[in-house]
N, C-alpha and C positions, 0 to 999 in steps of 0.2 A: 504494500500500500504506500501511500503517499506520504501520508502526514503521518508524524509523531505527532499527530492532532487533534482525531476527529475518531467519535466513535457515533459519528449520526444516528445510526439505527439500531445501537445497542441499547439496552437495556439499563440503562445507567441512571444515577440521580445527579444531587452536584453536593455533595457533603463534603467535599474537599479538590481544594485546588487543581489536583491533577485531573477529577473527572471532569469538575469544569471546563479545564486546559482541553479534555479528549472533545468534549461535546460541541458541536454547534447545532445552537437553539432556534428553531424553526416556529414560526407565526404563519397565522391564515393569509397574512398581505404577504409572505415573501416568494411566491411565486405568482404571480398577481400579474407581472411585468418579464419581458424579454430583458436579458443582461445582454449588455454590449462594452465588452475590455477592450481597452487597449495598455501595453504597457512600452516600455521603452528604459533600458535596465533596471535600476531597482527602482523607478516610479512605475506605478498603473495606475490607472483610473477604471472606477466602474461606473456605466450610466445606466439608466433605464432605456428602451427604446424609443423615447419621447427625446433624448439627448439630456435628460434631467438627471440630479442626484439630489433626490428626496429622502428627507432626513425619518425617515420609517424606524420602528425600533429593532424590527429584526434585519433589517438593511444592511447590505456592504456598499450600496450605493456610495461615492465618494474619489477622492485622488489621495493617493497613498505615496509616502517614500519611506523606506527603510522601518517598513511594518508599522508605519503612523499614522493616519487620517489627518491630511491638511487640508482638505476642503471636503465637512459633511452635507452642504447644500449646496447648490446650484439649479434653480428652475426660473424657466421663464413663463411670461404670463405678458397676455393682448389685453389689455385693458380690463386686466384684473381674470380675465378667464384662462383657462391651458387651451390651448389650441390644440386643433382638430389634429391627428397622425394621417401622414397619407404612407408614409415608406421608411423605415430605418436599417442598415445596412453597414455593414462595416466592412470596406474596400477589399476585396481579393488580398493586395500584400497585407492586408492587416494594416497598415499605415495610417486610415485616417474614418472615424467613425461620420458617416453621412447620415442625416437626419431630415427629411421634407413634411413640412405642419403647411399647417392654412389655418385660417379664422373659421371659425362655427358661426353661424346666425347670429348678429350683435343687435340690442335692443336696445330701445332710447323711449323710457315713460313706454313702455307696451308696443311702440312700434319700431317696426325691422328698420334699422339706417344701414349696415354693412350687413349685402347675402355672404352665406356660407361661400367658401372657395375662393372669395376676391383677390387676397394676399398670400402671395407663396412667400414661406418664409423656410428660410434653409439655415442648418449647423452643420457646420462640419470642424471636427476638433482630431489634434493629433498631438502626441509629446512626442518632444527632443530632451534628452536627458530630464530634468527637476521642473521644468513647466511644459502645463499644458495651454496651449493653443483654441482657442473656440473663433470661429470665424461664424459671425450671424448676417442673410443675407435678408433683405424683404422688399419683393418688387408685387407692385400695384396692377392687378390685371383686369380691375372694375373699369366703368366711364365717369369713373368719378373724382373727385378729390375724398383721399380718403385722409381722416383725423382720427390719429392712434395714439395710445400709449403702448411703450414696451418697457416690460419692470424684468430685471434679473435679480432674484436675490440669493443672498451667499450666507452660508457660515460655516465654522469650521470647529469641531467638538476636541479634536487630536487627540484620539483615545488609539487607544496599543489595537495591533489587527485582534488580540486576543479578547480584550473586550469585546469588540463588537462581534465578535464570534458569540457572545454571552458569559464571559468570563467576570464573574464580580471582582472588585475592589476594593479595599476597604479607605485609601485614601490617593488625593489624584495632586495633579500641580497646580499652578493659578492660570487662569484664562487672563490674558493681558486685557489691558482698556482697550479696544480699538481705534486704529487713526487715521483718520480721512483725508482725504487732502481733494482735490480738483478733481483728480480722474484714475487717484487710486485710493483701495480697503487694505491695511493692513493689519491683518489679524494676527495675534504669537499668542505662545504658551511657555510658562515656566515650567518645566518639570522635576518631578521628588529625583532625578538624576542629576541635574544642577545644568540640563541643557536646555538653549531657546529655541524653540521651533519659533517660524516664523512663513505667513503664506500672505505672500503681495499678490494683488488682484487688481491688473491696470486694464483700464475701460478707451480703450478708441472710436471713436471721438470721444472729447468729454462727455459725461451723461449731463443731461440737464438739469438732474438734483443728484444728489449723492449721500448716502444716508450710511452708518454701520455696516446693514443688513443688505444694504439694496443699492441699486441705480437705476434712475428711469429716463428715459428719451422722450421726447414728444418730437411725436413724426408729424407730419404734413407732407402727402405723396399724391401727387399727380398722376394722372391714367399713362399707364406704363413706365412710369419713376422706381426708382430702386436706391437704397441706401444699404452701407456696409456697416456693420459694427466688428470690433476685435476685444476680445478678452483673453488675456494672457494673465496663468498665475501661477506663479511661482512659488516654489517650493526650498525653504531655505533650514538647516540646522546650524546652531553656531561650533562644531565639534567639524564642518566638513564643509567643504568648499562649494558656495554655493550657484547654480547657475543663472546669466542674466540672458534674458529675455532677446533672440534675435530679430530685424523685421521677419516679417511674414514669408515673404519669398522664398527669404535665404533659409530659415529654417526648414522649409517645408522642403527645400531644394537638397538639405541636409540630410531629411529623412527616405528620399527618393535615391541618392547617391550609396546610402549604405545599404540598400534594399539590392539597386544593382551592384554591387561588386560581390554581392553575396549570391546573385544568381547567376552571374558569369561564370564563377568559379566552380558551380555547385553541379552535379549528373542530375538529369532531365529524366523524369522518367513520366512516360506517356502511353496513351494506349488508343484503340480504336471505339474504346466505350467515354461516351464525355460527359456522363453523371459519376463515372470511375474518376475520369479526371479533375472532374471539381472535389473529389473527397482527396486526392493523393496532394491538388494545388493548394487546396486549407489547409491542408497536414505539413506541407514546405512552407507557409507563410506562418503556421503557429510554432514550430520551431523558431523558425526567425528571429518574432517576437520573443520567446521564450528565451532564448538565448542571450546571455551577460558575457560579457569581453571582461574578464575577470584577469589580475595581473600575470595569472597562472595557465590562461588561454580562456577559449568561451566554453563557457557552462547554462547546461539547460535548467532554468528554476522550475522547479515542481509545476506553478501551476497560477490557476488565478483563481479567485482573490486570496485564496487560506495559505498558499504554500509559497508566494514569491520570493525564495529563496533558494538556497542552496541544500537538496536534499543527498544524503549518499545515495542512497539504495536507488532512489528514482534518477536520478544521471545519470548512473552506471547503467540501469536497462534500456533507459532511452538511448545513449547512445551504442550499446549493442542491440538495440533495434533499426539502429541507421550507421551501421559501422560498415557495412559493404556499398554503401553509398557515400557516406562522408565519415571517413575515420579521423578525420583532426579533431572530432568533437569527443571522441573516447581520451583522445593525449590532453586535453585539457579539464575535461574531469577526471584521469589519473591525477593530472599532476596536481589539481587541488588539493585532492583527500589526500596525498603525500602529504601535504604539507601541512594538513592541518592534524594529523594521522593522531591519536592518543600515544604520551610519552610517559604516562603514569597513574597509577590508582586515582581515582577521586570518583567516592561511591556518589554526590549528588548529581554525578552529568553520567554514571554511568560508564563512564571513562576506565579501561584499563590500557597496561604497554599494547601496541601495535595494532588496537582496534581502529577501525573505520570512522569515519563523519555520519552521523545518525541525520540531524538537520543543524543548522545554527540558525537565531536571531539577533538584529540589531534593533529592537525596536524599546521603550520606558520599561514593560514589565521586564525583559529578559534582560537589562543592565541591574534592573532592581532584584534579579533572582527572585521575582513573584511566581514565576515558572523556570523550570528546568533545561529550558529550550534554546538558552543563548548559543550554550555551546554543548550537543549531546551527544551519547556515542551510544543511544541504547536500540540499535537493531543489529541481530541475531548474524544476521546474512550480507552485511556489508563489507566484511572486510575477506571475505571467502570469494565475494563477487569481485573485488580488487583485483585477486589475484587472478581469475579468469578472466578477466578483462583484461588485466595485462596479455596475457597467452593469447588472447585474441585478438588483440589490438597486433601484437608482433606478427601474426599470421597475415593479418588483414595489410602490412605496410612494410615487414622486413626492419623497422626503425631499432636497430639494437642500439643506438646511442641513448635513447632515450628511456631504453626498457631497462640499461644498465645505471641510469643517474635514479632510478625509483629501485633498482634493488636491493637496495638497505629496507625502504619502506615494504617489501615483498616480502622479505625474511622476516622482516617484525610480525607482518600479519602472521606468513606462517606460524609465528612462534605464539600467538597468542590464538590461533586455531588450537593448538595441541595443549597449551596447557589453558588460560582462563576460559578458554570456548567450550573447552571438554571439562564439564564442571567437576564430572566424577571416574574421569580417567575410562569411559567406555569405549573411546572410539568416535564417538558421536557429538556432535558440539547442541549443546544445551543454553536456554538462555535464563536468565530466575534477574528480577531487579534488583540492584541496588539500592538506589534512591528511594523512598518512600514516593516521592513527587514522580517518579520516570515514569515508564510504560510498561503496564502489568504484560502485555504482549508483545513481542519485538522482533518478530518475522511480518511480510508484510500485510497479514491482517494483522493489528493489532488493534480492532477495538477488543472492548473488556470482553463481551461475549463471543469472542470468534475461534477459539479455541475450546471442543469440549469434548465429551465421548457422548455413545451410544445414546444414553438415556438422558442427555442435557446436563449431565453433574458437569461444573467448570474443572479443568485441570491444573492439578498442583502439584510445588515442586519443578525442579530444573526440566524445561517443558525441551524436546527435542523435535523439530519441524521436518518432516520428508525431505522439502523440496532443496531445504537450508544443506541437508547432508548428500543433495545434487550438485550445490555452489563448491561445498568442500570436496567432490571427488573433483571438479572440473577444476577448482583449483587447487590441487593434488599434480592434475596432470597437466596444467599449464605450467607448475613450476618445475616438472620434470624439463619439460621441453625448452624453455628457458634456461634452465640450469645448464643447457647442454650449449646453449646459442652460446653463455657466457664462461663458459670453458669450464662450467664447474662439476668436473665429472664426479663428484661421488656424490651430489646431492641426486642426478640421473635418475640411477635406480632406486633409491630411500625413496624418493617422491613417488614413482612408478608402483614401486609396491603398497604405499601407503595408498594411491588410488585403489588397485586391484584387492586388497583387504575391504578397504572399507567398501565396494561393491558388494564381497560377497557378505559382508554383515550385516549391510541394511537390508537385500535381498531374505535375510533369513530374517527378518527383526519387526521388517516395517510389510511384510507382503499379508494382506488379508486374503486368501482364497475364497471367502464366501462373495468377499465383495468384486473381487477380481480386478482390485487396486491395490493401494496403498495406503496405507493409516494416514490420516493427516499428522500425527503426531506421535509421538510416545511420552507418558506423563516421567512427573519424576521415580515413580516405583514399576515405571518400561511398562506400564500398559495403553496397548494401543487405542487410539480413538479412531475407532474401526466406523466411520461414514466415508460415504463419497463424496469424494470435497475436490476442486480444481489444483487442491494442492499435488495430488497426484499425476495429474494430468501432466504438472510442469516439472516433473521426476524426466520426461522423456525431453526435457529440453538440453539437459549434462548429460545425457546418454548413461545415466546411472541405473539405467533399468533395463533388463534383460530383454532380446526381441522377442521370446514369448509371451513375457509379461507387459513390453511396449504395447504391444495387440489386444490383451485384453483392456490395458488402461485406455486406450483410444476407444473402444466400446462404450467401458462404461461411463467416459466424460458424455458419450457422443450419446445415451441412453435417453430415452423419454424424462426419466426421475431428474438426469443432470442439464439435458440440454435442452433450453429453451425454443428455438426454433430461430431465435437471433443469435445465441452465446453459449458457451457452458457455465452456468452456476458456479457460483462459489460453494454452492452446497448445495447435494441434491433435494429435489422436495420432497424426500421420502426421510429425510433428517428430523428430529424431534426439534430442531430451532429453527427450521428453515423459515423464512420470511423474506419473500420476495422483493420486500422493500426496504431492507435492512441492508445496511453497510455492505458487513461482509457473510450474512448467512442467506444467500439465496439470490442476491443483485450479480449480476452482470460485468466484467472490466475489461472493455478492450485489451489491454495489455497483457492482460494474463490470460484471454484466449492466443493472444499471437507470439508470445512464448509454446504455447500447449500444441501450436499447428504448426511450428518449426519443431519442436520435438516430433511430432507427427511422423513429420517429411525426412528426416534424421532416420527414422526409419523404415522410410519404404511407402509409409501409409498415407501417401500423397493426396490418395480422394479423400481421405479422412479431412486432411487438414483444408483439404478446397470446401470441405463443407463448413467447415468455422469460418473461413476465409468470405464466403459467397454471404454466409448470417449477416456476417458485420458489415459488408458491403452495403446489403438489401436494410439493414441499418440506417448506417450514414444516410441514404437516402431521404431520411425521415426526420434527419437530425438537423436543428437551425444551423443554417449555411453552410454545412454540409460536415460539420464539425465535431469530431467523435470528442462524449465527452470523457471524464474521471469512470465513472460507473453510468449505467442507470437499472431498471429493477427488471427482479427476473421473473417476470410472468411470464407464459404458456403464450406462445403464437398464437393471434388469432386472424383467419382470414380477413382481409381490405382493414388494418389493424397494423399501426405501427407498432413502434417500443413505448416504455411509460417510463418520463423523465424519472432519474433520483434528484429530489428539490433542491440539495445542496453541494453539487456535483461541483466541483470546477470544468472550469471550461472557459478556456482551454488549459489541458491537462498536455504537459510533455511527454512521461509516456504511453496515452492515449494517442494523441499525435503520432506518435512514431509506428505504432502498433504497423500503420497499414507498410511502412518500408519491410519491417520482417513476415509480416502474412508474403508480400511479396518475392521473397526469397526463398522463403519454406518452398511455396507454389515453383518456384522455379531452378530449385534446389542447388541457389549459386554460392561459390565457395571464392574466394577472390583471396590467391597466393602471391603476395607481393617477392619472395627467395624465388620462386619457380618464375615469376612473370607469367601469371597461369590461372583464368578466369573459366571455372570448372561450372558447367549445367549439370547435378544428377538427379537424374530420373525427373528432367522439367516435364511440368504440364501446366496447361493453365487454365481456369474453371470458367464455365461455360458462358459465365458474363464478358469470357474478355477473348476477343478474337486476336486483337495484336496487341502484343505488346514493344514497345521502344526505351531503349536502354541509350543514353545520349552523352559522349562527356563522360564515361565510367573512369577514374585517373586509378591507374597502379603506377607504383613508383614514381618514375620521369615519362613515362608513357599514358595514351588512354586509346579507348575503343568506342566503339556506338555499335549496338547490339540490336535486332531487329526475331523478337519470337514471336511465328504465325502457328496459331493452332490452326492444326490439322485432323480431326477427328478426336481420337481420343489420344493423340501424339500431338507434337511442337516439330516445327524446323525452325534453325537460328542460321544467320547469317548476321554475318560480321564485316564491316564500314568503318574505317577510318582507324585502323588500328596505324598504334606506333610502338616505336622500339621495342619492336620484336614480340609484341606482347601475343599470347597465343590462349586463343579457345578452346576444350576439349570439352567432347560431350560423353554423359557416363551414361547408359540406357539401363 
């Protein structure tokens, strides 16, 4: 999962800080409204599809920097009323949210003076770094002169993203006086951290009164007249360098510039279906976004609005979800989690030597330690997934310069696999909290109830996760294969055998026969929790599971009980917890179907995985703007019947986003060897939505290719275009 955050649909109360910390608190108004994000590094903003941020109490509505709410209002109003929506839409690259209102029927003493439709009035807003841009248009399409007022009003609450998740507090900083000036609000906040936030809000043209809250225009528009307005506001802390406001052009010219040099560089991938290609174009534009040019290389933040940060677990999938597409985005979330890697015990973060990045925050509560989250180290599977990422990243690029500057941090992990991973010397790496405040669960479901056995008893004691002791055999055997790139021949075989053991011990530990899976778990006194849960499913993603038993686990994800007819469950509905609209017992997650259908295809069972592949397809289709999101719930297909949102889903989710690059690759079973110069198809096919596919721009090494697969019945032919340096195709049948 995503967040060390959020246990949405468990079962939880809020009797102490952490659960609050897991919870976010859901009202009747908050799904009420379409969300439309944008972000642009560590600012986002969220609006309604009206182009508003209504200050609602269950609302994330607002512009955020560094997990702080600097602007919780923002709405306009025609002369006191909300105008009429005709269209809102947020640009293909993601770049710039477009908004189109008109006026509704206006009355004067009982009679109609302006008909509905007369005034188009348009927003369209985008961030460049710390401020957002709002450009407001309104041209007059009546025969009239028309007399209007336009009111914007603003304020700004600066509460931690954790509060408005619904996290209480028992004391906050001072709200400053605000100060006005001609044609700007400047609203700040002192905070119990002893720093000034600060959000300038400058009005172009001047407004014609200007008030704390507000500024109003009084228009007078001529039949086919038009006036502009601009709102710029900026986003300031006094601990960090804050940015000032460009004209209009050039910023926008700014955000257009880094969009292309991010697509020139980037492989194209295309096909003959172009409802395929609006879901694969939003999936390259929400990385985009998603992505922070970090001093350590760019890093995908989890997510919007709950997770804009730095997650381990969720980087590291996302970019081995798009690592045969763009591998520079794995070397730069390696080389974060290097550096930020645990160097010592400290039971409140969770923290031991050589473990992984769990998440960080920079926002009031997490300098204040009102939550555990500033800096945590407490998920199960993040630093077992380091080490396979690295193995994979060197396969995917050949970069042994880079794989050797991280392998100190590779040794550390391994070493804290074997000994604080493995709590009780089995073999097995277990997780149990530290902290009283951390996270009762720390594999990636970790709300409270996502972990249980048979009969719904929760499990206790050092909890062992199937899929986690998939992470640990793959990296077992990436650090074999490494150890050899960097001459260190005796670690070789120790790593070799440490994979090939612990195969044959989970096989004998974690196999349920009746269910013809895998336990989701083993508690601390090794009894399994014998449901069918997707945790199994993504066992065949490390090849930790035998090809007997690969086949049956593809069954039983692909089963009535587990597979909706969009996804596979996180748990089947034959579970005694299952709840289709619960987090993690019975919703839906892209990402962890398109791990389960590249495991799939790892083994052969290619139509297996084109059927998860085609669910999520026929999905997306159904999803606003074509946008897969974090989750949504796992109800039963029904005919002329889409999916049914989860209400507090991010979206967009990185690796949701990414999902459809590796459904991609499973389906076409490409291996991309940077040592060999050697772009392997095995056993490609491609599911029945998609007649061709194009591969454009694929870069190995100093070389690239463009690749062209035409299904051909229940086969592919590939032909290959523009190959260089030497780079060679082989096809495995």
């Amino acid at each position: 999962m995503t967040s060390a955050s959020i246990g949405g649909g468990g079962q939880m109360g809020v009797e102490n800080h952490f659960t609050e910390a897991q919870h976010i608190l859901v009202h009747a108004d908050r799904s009420a409204e379409k969300i439309r994000s944008l972000k642009y590094g560590d600012t986002f903003a969220v609006f309604n599809h009206f182009g508003d941020m209504r200050p609602i109490p269950s609302g994330e509505e607002g512009l955020y920097l560094d997990g702080t709410r600097f602007l919780s209002m923002f709405t306009l109003y025609l002369d006191g009323f909300r105008p009429l929506l005709l269209g809102s839409t947020v640009r293909d690259d993601n770049d710039q949210l477009i908004v189109t209102l008109t006026n509704p029927d206006l009355f004067v003493d009982g009679e109609l003076c302006l008909p509905a439709n007369s005034l188009h009035i348009s927003k369209r807003a985008f961030l460049l770094d710390a401020v957002c841009y709002v450009e407001i248009g309104i041209e007059n399409y009546s025969m009239q002169v028309v007399d209007s007022a336009l009111t914007l009003r603003v304020a700004a609450d600066f509460k931690d993203i954790y509060e408005v998740r619904g996290m209480a507090r028992e004391k906050h900083g001072e709200i400053r006086e605000p100060l006005v000036g001609d044609d700007t609000i400047m609203l700040g906040y002192g905070g119990l951290d002893d720093e000034e936030r600060v959000t300038s809000i400058e009005f172009t043209p001047r407004p014609d009164r200007i008030e704390p809250d507000e500024a109003k225009y009084v228009l007078s528009l001529q039949p086919k007249e038009s006036a502009k307005l601009l709102v710029t506001v900026s986003c300031r802390r006094s601990r960090r360098n804050g940015s000032v406001p460009l004209p209009l052009d050039e910023a926008r010219a700014a955000v257009l510039a880094g969009i292309g040099q991010d697509k020139a560089r980037a492989c194209s991938l295309q096909s003959s279906n172009g409802q395929f290609n609006a879901w694969i174009n939003r999936s390259v534009s929400d990385l985009h976004m998603l992505i922070t040019n970090l001093p350590t290389g760019p890093y995908p933040y989890a997510g919007i609005p709950w997770f804009n940060t730095p997650f381990g677990r969720d980087g590291m999938i996302t970019a081995w979800e798009c690592l045969w597409v763009r591998p520079d985005l794995a070397k730069g979330v390696l080389a974060y989690l290097a550096s930020t890697q645990a160097t010592e015990f400290i039971p409140e973060q969770d923290a031991e030597p050589g473990k992984i990045l769990h998440e960080t925050r920079s926002g009031e509560m997490a300098a204040l330690r009102e939550m555990p989250f500033g800096l945590y180290y407490g998920s199960v599977d993040a630093t077992p997934l380091f080490v396979a990422l690295a193995g994979a990243y060197y396969e995917r690029t050949a970069d042994a310069v880079f794989i050797e500057s991280i392998w100190p941090n590779i040794q550390a992990a391994l070493e804290w696999i074997t000994t604080s991973g493995d709590r009780d010397g089995d073999g097995f790496v277990e997780y149990e909290r530290r902290s009283e405040d951390g996270l009762l669960h720390q594999g990636w479901k970790d709300a409270d109830d996502a972990v249980f056995h048979a009969d719904g008893t929760a499990v206790q004691g050092a909890i062992a996760m199937c899929e986690v002791q998939g992470y640990v055999y793959a990296a077992y055997n990436a650090a074999s294969k490494l150890a050899a790139v960097l001459g260190h021949d005796a670690e070789v075989a120790r790593f070799a055998e440490k994979a090939r053991t612990l195969r044959i011990q989970f096989n004998e530990m974690f196999w349920c026969a009746e269910l013809s899976t895998y336990a989701m778990a083993l508690d601390g006194d090794k009894r399994a929790c014998r449901i069918v849960t997707s945790n199994g499913g993504q066992c065949l993603f490390t090849g930790i599971a035998t090809a007997e038993r690969a086949a049956c686990v593809a069954n039983a994800v692909l089963s009535d009980e587990a597979y909706s007819g969009w996804g596979v469950r996180t748990v089947a509905n034959s579970a005694s917890r299952f709840n289709p609209m619960s987090y993690h017992n019975g919703s839906i997650w892209p990402h962890d179907n398109a791990l389960i259908a590249y495991g799939m295809a790892r083994y052969g069972l290619t139509k297996q995985a084109n059927r998860i592949f085609t669910g999520l397809f026929e999905a997306a289709m159904y999803f606003d703007l074509h946008r897969m999101p974090e989750l949504f719930c796992g109800f039963s297909r029904e005919a002329g019947e889409g999916p049914v949102l989860y209400p507090v889903a991010c979206a967009p989710q990185a690796w949701s986003a990414a999902s459809v690059f590796l459904l991609c690759q499973a389906c076409l079973g490409v291996q991309v060897n940077a040592e060999k110069k050697q772009v392997r198809f095995v056993r490609p096919s491609l599911p029945e939505f998609l007649g061709e596919f194009h591969i454009v721009n694929l870069q190995v090494g100093d070389g690239s290719i463009d690749i062209d697969v035409i299904r051909q019945g229940d086969d592919v032919g590939i032909t290959v275009r523009n190959a260089t340096n030497n780079l060679a195709v082989v096809l495995v049948r």
